[in-house]
C-alpha positions as CSV (number, residue, x, y, z in Angstrom):
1,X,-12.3,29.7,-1.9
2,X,-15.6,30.0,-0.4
3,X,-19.0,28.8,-1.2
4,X,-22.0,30.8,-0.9
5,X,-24.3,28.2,-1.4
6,X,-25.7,24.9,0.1
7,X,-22.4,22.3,0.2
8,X,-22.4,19.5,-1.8
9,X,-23.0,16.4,0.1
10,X,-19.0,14.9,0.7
11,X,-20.2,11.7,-0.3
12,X,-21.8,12.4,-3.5
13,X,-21.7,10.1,-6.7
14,X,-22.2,10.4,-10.0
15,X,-25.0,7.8,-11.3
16,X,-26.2,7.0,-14.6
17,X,-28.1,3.8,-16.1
18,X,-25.4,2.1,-18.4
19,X,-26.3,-1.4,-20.5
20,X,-25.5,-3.7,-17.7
21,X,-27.3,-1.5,-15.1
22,X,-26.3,1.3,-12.9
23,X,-22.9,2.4,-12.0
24,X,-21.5,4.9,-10.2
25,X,-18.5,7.2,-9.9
26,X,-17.2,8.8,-6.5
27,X,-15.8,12.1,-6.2
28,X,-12.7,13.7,-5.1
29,X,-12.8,16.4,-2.2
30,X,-14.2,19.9,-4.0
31,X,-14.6,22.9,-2.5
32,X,-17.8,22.9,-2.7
33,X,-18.2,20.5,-0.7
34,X,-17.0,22.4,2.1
35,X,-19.8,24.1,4.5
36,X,-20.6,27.9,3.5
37,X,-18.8,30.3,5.1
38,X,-15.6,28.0,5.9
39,X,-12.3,28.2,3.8
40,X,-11.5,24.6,2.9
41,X,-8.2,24.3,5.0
42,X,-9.9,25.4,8.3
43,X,-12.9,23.0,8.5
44,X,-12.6,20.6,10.9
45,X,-12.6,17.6,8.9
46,X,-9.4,19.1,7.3
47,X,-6.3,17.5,6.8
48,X,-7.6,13.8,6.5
49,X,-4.8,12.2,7.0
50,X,-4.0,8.6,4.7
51,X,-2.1,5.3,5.9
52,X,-0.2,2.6,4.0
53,X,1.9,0.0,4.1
54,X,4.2,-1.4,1.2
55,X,5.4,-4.7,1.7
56,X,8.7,-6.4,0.3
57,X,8.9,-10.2,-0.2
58,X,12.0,-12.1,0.7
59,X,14.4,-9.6,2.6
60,X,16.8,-7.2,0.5
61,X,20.2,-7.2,0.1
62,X,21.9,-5.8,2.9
63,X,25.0,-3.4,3.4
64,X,28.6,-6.1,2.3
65,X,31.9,-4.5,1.6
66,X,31.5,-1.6,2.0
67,X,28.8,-1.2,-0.3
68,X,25.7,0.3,1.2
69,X,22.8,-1.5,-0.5
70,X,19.9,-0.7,2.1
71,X,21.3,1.1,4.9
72,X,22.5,4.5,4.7
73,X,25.8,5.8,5.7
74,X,25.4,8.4,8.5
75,X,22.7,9.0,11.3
76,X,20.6,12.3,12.2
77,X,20.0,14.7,8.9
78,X,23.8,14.1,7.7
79,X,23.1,10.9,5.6
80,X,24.0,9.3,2.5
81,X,20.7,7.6,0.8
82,X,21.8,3.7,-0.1
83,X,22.0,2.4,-3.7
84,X,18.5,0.8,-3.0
85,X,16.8,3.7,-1.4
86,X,18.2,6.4,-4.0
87,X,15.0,6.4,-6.2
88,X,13.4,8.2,-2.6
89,X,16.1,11.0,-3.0
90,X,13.3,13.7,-4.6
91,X,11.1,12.5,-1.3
92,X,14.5,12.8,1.3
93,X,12.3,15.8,3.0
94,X,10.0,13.5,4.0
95,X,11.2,10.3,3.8
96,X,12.8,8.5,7.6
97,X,14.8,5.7,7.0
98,X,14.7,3.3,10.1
99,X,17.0,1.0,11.8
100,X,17.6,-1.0,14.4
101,X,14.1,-2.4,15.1
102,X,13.5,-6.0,15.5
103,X,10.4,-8.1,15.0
104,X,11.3,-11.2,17.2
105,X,7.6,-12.8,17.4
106,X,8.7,-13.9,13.8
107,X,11.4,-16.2,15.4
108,X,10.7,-19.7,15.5
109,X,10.2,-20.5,19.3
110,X,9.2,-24.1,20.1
111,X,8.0,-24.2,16.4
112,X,10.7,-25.8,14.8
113,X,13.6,-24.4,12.8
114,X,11.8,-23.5,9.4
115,X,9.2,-21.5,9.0
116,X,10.6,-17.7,9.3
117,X,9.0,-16.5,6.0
118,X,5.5,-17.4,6.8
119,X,6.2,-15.7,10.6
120,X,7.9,-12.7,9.1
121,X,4.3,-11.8,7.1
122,X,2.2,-12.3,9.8
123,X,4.0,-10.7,12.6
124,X,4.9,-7.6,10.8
125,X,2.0,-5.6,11.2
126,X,0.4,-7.2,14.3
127,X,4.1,-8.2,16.5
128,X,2.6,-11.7,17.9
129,X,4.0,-15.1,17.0
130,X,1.0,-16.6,14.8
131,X,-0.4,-20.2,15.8
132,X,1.3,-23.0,14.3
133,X,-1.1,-25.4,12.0
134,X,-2.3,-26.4,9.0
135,X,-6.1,-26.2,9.4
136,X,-8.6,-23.9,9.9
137,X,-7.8,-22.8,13.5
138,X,-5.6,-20.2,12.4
139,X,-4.5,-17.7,15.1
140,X,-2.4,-14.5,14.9
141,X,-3.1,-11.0,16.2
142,X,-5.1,-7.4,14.9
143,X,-2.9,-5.8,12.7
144,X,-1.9,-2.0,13.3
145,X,-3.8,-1.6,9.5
146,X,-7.0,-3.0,10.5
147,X,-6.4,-0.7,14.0
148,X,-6.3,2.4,11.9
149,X,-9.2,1.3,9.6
150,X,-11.3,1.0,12.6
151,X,-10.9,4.5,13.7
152,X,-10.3,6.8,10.0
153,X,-12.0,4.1,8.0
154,X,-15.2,4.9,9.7
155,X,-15.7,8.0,7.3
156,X,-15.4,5.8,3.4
157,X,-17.0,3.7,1.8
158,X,-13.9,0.8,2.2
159,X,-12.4,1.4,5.9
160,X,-9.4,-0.8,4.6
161,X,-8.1,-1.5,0.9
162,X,-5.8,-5.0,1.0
163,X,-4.1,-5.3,-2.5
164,X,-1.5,-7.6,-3.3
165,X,0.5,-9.0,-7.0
166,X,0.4,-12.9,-5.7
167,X,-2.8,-14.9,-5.8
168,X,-3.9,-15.1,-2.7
169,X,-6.0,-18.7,-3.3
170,X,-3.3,-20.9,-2.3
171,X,-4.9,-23.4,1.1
172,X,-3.7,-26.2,3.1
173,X,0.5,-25.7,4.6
174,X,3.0,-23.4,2.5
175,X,5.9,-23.9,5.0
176,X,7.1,-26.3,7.8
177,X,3.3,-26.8,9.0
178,X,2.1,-23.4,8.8
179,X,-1.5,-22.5,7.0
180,X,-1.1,-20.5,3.7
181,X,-3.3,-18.5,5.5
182,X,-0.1,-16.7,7.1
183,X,1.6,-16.0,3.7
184,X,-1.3,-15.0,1.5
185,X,-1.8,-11.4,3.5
186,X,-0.4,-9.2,6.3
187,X,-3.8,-7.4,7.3
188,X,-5.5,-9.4,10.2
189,X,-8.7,-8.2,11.3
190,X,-9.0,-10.1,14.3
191,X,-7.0,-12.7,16.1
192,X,-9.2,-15.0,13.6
193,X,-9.4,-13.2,10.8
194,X,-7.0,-12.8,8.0
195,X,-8.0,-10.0,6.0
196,X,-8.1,-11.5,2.2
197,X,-6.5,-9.7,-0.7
198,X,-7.0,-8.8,-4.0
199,X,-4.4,-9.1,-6.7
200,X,-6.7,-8.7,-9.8
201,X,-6.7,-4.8,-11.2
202,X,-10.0,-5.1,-13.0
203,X,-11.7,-6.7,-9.8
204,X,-10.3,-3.5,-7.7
205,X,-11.2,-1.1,-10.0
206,X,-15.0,-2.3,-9.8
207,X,-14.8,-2.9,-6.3
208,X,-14.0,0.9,-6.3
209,X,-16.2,2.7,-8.6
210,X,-18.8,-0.5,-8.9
211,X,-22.2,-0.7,-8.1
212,X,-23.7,-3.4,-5.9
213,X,-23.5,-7.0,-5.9
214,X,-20.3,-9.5,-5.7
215,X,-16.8,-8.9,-7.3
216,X,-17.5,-11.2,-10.0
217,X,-20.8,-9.6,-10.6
218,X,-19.7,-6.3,-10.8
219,X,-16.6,-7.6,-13.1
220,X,-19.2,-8.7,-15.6
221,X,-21.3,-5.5,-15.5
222,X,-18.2,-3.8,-16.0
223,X,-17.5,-5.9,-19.5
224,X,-20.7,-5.5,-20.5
225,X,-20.7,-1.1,-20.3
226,X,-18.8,0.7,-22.5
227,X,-17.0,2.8,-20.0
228,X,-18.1,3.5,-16.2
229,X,-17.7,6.6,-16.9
230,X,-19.9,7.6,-20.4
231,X,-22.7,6.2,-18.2
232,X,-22.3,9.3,-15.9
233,X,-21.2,11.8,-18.2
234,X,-25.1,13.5,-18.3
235,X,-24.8,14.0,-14.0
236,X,-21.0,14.9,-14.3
237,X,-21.9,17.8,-17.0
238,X,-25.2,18.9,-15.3
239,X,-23.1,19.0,-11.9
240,X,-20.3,21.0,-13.4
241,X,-22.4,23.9,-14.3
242,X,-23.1,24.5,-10.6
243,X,-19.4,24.5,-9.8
244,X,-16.5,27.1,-9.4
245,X,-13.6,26.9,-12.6
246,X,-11.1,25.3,-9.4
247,X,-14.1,22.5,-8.9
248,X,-14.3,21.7,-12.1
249,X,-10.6,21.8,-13.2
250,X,-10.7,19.2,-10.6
251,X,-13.5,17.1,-11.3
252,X,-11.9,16.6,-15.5
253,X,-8.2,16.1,-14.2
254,X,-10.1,13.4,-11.9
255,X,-12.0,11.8,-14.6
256,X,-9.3,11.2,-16.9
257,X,-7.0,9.8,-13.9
258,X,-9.9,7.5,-14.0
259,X,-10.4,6.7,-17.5
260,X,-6.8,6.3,-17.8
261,X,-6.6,3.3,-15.0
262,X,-9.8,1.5,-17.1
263,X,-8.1,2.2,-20.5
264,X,-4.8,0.4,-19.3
265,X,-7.1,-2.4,-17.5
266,X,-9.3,-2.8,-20.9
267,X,-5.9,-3.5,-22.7
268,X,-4.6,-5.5,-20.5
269,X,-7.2,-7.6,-20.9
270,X,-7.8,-7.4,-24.4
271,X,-4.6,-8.6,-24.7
272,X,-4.8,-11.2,-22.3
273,X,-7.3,-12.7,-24.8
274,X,-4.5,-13.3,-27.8
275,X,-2.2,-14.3,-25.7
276,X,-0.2,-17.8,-26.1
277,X,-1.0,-18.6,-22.6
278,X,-4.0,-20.2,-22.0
279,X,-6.5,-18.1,-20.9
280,X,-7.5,-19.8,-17.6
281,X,-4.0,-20.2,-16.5
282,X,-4.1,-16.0,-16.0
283,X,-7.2,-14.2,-15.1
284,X,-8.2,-11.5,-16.4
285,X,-7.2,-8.4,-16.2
286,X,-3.5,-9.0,-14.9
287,X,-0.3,-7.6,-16.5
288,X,1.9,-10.2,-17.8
289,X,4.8,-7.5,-16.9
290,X,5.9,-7.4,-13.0
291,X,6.0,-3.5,-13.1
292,X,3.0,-2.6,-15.3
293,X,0.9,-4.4,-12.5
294,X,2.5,-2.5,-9.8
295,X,2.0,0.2,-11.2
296,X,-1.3,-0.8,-11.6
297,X,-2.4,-1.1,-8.4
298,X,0.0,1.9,-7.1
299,X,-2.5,3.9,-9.2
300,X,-6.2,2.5,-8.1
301,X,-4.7,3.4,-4.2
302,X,-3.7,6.8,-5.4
303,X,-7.2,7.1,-6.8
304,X,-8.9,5.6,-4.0
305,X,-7.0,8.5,-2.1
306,X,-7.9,11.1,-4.2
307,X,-12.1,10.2,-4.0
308,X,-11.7,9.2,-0.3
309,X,-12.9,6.2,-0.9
310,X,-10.1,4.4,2.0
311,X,-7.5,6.1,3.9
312,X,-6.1,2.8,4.7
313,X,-4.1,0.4,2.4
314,X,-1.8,-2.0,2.3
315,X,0.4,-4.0,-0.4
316,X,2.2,-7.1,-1.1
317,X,4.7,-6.9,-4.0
318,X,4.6,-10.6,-3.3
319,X,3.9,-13.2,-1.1
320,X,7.5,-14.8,0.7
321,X,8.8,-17.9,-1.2
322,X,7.7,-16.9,-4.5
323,X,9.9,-17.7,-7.7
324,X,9.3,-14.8,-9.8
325,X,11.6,-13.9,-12.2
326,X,12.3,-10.7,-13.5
327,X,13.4,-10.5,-17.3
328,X,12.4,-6.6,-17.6
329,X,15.5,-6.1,-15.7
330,X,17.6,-9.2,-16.8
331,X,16.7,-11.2,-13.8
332,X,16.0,-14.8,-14.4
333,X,16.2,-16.4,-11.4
334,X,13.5,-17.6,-9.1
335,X,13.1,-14.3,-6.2
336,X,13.5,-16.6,-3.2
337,X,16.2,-18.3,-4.7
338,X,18.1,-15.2,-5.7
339,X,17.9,-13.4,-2.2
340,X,19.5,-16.7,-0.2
341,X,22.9,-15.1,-2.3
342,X,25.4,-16.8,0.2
343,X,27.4,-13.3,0.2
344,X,28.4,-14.2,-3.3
345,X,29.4,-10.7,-4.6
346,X,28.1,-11.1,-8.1
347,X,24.1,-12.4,-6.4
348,X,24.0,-9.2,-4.1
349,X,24.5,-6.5,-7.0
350,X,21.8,-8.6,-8.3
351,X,19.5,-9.2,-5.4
352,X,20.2,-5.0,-4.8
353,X,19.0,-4.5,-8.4
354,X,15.8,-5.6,-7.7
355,X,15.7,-3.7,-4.5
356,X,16.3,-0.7,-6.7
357,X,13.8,-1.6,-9.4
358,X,10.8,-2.2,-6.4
359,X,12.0,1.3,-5.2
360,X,11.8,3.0,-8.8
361,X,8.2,1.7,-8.6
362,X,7.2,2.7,-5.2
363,X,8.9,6.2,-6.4
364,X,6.7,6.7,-8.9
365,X,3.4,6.0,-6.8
366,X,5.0,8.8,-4.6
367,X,5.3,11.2,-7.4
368,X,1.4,10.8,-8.1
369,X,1.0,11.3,-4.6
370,X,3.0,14.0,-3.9
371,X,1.3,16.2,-7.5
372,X,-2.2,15.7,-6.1
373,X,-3.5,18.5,-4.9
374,X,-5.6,18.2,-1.1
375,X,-6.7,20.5,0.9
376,X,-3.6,22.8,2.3
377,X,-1.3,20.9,0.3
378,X,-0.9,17.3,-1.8
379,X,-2.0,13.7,-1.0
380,X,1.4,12.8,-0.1
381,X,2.0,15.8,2.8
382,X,-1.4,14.2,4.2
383,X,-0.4,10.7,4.2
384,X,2.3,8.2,5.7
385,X,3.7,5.0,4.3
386,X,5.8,2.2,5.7
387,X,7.9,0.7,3.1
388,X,9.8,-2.2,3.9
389,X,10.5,-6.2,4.9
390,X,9.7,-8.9,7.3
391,X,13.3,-9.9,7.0
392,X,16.4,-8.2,6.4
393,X,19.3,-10.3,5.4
394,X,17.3,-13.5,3.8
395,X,20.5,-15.3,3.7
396,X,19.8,-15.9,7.1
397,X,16.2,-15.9,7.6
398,X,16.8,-12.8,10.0
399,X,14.2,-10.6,12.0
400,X,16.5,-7.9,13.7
401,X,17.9,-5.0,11.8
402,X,14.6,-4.9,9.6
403,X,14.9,-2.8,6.4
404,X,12.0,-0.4,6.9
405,X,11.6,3.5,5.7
406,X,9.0,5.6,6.5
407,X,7.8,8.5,3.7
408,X,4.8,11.0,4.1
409,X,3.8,14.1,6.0
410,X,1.1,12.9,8.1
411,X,-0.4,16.7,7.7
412,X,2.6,17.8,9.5
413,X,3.2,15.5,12.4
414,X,6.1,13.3,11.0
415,X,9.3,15.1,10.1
416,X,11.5,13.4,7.1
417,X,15.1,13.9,6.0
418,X,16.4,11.4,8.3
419,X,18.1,8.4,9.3
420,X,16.9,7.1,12.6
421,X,19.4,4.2,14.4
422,X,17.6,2.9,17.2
423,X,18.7,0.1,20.2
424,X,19.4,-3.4,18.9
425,X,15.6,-5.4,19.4
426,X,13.5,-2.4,20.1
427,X,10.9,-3.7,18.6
428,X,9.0,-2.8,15.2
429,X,5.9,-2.4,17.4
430,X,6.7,0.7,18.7
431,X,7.4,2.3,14.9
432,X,3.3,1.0,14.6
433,X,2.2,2.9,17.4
434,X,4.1,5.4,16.1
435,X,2.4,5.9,12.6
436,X,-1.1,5.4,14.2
437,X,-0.4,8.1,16.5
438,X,1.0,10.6,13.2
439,X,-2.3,10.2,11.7
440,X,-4.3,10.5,14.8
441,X,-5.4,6.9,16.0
442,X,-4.6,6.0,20.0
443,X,-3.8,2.6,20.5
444,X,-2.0,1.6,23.9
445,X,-0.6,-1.7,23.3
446,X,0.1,-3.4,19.7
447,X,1.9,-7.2,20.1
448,X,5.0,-7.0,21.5
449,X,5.1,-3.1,22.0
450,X,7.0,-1.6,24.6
451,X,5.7,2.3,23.7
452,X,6.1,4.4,21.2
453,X,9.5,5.7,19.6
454,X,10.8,9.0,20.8
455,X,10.3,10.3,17.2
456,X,9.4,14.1,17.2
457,X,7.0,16.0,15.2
458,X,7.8,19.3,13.4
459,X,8.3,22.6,15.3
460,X,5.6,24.2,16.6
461,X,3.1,21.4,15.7
């Protein structure tokens, strides 16, 4: 398509005056707000290109008897998806599964023998061996999230989007001497700086599509409107007469993506009012259910996608250590407990069961991504995910062989449909500088990196 007139500003909102004040809506890419004269897949801004990372508590269970629970049988493009990675089949064209990578700056050194879950989180994205302590002094390393967010972050309003399911509150030492500090997030900003995250759906949502002031602030404006959304419905509907019928099939699919999200917050927390819990033992605006809340916050980073509000996230379905249980899927034991299985047969079909179910979610984030329209093609050809662990067997604290899988396009530069086996110890470093490269950010050196992987793009890219 191509527009004649004057192009709408890229980072327009929608504004209106609601009860509690103003409030504001961003908008996904339209057409027209592409420059006259230029068909949107040829201007140079085109294909922004979207990072993530997906982050696995506790290990998963690995391959035993003959049963392949993680790691796929075969190499190359002849491969047989594992039992835990078969919710990814309808993604195989796009989806890498990668072994052989080690992460050994998670190893315990002159630290002491505990300690490997609390190393494991903070050396997966950044490859350095964090400080040992329990105070303030913390010290670990930039992480290859916060990397990227410097360089395509520059563009959004967020440069970086850290969600996570676990509070992230918890101070003092979680593990052998280590600050919680390491366990409550896997973003670093700095050597210094731990980049904190947010586990609360409501509080994301307004952070998103707030206006002004501090989370809590924003939360309450939020409860006092009806609806973020009626409050902008007078701009929305002057603004859709000036566009095309393709902008403004977009702009209504968008605004009911968006409604949808507050309606399942507003219930959530409507309900979180008659509970039998006590109120201030969960705040509001969390899912009692482990996979309504994923799905939760799978769907405020597919919307944060779609209005380009970040084009980097990343995302703890837990923090290492924890005990939740998982009834939905008839697993009541604690996680951490469960995944030390001691090879016992009966535990691994278990501990692979909740593999599968974390996959199952993660699939259907994919699914969103991949039936979202952008530019030249969907959200998911224009993005690239890491999906995976900080340990691989748990039964033995281990940092070699890491379970990690790759899915997106990367506007072309990554090519899926394969099972990559690498050298024993090559380090997961060199799979960072990997993924920065696909979506176009130079970075020399990242922890322990040794270069980048020989991983080719497509053909004639």
């Amino acid at each position: 398509m191509f527009i004649t007139k004057k192009a709408l500003d890229r980072r327009t909102v929608l504004r209106g005056i609601g009860r509690a004040g103003a409030a504001a809506l961003a908008l996904p890419l339209l057409d027209a707000m592409v420059p006259a004269g230029v068909a949107l897949a040829q201007t140079p801004a085109r294909p922004l290109r979207r990072l993530g990372f997906v982050y696995m508590p506790n290990g998963v269970a690995r391959n035993f008897t003959g049963i392949n629970y993680w790691t796929p049988v075969g190499e190359g493009t002849n491969f047989e998806l594992s039992q835990i990675l078969t919710p990814l089949a309808p993604y195989r064209d796009r989806l890498t599964v990668i072994s052989g990578l080690a992460q050994h700056q998670a190893d315990a050194f002159d630290d002491g023998a505990n300690g490997d879950h609390t190393r494991g989180t903070s050396s997966w994205l950044s490859g350095v061996h964090c400080k040992r302590t329990e105070g303030a002094d913390v010290k670990n390393g930039i992480t290859a999230d916060q990397i990227a967010a410097a360089e395509i972050g520059k563009a959004t309003a967020l440069p970086s989007l850290e969600l996570a399911i676990d509070l992230n509150f918890l101070a003092g030492q979680c593990e052998n001497s280590y600050s919680c500090a390491y366990l409550n997030t896997i973003s670093w900003r700095s050597d210094t700086a731990p980049m904190p995250t947010e586990n609360n759906p409501r509080i994301v949502f307004e952070r998103l599509f707030g206006d002004g002031g501090t989370s809590a602030e924003r939360l309450v404006e939020a409860r006092v409107n009806a609806s973020i959304i009626d409050s902008v419905l007078g701009d929305l509907n002057r603004l859709s007469q000036s566009l095309g019928a393709t902008d403004r099939v977009k702009v209504d699919e968008y605004v009911d993506s968006v409604r949808e999200v507050e309606r399942r917050i507003q219930r959530v927390e409507k309900g979180g009012g008659t509970s039998e819990l006590p109120t201030l033992e969960r705040p509001s605006g969390i899912p009692d259910r482990f996979d309504e809340h994923v799905k939760l916050m799978y769907d405020l980073q597919w919307l944060a996608f779609r209005a380009d509000l970040t084009r980097v996230t990343t995302f703890m379905l837990g923090r290492e250590l924890n005990f939740r249980t998982y009834p939905e899927i008839g697993i009541n034991e604690g996680h951490h407990g469960l995944s030390h299985h001691q090879d016992n047969p009966n535990q691994l079909a278990k501990y692979a069961r909740l593999g599968t179910y974390q996959a199952e979610l993660f699939a259907s984030f994919l699914e969103k991504l991949q039936s979202t329209p952008d530019g030249d093609g969907s959200l998911l050809d224009h993005s690239l995910f890491m999906y995976g662990a900080g340990l691989s067997n748990p039964n033995l604290h281990a940092h070699y062989d890491l379970p990690l899988a790759v899915v997106g396009g990367a506007a072309g530069r990554m090519k899926g449909g394969r099972h990559l086996v690498f050298p024993a110890e090559t380090p997961m470093t060199n799979l960072l500088l990997t993924m920065l490269d696909k979506v176009g950010v130079h970075a020399e050196k990242l922890g322990d990196s040794t270069g980048k992987l020989p991983i080719e793009p497509l053909s004639g890219v």
